[in-house]
Backbone bond lengths (Angstrom), bond angles and torsions (degrees), N, CA, C in turn:
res aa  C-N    CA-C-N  psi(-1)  N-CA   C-N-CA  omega(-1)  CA-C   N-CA-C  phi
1 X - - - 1.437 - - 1.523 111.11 -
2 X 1.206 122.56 -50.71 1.358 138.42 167.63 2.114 105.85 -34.18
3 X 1.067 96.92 -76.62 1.903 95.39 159.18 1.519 126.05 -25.57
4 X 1.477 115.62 -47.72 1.220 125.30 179.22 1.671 117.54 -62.37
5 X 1.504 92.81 -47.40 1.795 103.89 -167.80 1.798 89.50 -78.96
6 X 1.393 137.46 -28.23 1.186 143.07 169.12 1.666 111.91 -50.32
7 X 1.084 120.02 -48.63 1.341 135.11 -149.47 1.566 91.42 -100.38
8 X 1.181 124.12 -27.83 1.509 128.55 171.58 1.575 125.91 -82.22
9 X 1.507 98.58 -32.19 1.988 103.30 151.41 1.258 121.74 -67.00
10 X 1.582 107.33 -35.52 1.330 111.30 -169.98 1.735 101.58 -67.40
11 X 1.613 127.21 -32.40 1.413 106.97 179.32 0.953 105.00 -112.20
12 X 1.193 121.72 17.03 1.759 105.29 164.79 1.703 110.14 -91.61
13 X 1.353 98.67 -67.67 1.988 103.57 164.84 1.522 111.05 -6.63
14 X 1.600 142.62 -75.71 1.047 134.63 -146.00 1.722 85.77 -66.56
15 X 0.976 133.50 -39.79 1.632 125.89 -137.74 1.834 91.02 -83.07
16 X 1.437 116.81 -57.98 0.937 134.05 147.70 2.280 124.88 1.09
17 X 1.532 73.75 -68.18 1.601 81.58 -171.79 1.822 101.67 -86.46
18 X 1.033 116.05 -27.30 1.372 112.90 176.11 1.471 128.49 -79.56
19 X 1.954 100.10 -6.88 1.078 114.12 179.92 1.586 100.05 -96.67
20 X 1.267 132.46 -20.49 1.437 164.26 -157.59 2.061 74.70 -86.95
21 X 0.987 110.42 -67.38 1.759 106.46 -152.08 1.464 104.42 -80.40
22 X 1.059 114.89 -41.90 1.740 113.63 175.70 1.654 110.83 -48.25
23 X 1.462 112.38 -43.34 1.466 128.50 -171.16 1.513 95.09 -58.24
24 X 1.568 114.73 -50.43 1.356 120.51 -158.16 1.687 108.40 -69.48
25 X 1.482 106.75 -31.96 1.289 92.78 -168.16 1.595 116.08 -104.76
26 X 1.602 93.23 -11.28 1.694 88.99 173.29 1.759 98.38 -68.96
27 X 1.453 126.42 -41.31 1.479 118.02 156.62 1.240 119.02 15.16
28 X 1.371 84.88 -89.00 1.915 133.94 -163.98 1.042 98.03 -32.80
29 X 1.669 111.38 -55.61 1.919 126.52 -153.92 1.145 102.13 -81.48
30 X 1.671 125.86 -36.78 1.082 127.62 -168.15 1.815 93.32 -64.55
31 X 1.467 126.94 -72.91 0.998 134.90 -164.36 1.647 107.37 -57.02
32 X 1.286 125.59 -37.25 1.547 112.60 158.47 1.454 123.59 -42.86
33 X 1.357 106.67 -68.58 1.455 113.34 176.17 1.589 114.85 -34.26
34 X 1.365 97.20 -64.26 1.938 103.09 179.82 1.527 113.34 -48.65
35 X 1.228 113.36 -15.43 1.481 103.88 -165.22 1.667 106.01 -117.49
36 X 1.588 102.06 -4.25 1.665 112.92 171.42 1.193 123.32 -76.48
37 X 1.972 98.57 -41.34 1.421 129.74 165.37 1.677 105.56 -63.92
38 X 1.200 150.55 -27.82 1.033 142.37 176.81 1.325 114.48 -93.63
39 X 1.063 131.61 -35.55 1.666 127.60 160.57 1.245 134.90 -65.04
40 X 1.899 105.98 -22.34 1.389 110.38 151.13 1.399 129.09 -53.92
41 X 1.147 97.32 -47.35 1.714 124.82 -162.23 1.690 88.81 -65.30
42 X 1.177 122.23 -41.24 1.157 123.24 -171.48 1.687 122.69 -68.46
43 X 1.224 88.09 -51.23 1.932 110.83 166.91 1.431 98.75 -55.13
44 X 1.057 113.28 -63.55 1.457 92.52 -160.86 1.837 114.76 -87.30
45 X 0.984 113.95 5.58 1.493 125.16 174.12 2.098 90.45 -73.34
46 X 0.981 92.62 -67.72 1.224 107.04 162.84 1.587 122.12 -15.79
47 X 1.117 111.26 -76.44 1.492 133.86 -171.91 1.451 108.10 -72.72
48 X 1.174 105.66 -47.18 1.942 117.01 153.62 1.694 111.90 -31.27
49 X 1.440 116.64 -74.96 1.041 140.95 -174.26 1.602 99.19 -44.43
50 X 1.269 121.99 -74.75 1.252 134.37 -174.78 1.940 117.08 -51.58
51 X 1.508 104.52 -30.78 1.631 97.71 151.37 1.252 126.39 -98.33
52 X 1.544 120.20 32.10 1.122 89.60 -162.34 1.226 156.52 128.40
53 X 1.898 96.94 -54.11 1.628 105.50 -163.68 1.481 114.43 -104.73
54 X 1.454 97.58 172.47 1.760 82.56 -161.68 1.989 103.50 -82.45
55 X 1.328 103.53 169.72 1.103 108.91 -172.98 2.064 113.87 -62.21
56 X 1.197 96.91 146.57 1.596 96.61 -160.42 2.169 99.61 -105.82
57 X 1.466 119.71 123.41 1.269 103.83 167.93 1.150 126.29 -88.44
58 X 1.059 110.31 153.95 1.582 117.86 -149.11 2.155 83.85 -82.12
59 X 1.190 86.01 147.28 1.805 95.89 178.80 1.455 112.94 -88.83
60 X 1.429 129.37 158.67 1.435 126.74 146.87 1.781 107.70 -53.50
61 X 1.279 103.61 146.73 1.315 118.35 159.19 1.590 126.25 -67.34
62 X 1.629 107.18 50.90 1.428 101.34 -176.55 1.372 92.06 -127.92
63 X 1.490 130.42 171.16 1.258 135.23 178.91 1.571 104.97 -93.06
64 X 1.549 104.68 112.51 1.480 119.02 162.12 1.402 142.94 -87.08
65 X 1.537 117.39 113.92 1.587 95.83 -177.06 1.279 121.04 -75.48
66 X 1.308 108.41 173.17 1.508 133.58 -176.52 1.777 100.07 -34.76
67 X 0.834 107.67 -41.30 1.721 111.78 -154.84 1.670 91.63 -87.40
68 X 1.277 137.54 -5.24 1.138 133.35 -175.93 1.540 111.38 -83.31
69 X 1.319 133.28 -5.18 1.444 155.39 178.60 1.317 109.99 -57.97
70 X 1.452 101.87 -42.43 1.608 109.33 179.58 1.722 115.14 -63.07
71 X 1.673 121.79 -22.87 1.241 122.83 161.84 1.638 105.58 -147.36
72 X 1.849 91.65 90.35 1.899 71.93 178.43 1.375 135.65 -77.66
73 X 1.169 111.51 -4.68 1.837 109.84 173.96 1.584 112.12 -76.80
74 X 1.535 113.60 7.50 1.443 101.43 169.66 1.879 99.86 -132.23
75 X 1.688 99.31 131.07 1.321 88.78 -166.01 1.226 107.01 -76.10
76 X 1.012 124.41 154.26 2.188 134.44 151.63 1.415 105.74 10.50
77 X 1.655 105.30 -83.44 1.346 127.32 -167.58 1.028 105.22 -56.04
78 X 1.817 129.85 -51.54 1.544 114.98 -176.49 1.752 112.44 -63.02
79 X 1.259 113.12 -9.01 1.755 109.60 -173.25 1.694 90.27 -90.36
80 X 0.816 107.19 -69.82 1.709 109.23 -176.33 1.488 121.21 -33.31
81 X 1.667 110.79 -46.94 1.079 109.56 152.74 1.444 139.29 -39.43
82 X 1.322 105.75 -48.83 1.589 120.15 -157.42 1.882 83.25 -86.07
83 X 1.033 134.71 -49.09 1.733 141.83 177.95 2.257 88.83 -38.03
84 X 1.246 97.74 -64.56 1.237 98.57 -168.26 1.226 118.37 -57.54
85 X 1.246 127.31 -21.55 1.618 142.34 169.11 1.164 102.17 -53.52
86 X 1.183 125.90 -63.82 1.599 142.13 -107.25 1.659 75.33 -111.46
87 X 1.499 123.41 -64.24 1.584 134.60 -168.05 2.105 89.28 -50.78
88 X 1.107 121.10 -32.86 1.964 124.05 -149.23 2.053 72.60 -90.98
89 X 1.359 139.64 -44.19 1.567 117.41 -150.97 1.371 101.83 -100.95
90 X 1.569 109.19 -0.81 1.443 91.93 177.82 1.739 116.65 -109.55
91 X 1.238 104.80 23.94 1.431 117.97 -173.11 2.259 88.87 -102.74
């Protein structure tokens, strides 16, 4: 019996510890990134400040068109969307 419960660490463990290291290092990246993204943000708040310019908000990570300038804290897609709502409840 002893063999059995042996032979059952033995294939569970690898899956285990490799599942143990993937966790750890996607971590890692996650917490790099956040802290690359925050030291930028910082530098250049910074560098802003020092010419001058007015403070800049940081955007969603979605791709905005040109015409989205006119309000940048709301992206494109969320206005277009909400147009398309609004055009679908009044029919």
């Amino acid at each position: 019996m002893d063999s059995y419960w042996l032979a059952v660490v033995y294939s569970v463990a690898p899956t285990i510890v490799l599942a143990g290291a993937f966790w750890w290092i996607m971590r890692s990246i996650m917490r790099m990134d956040r802290t690359e993204r925050r030291v930028y943000n910082r530098i250049e708040a910074e560098e802003r400040a020092k010419r001058g310019l007015p403070f800049r908000h940081s955007l969603p990570d979605v791709a905005v068109e040109d015409s989205a300038v006119e309000n940048p804290v709301v992206p494109q897609a969320k206005r277009t969307l909400g147009a398309r709502q609004d055009r679908h409840h009044q029919k």
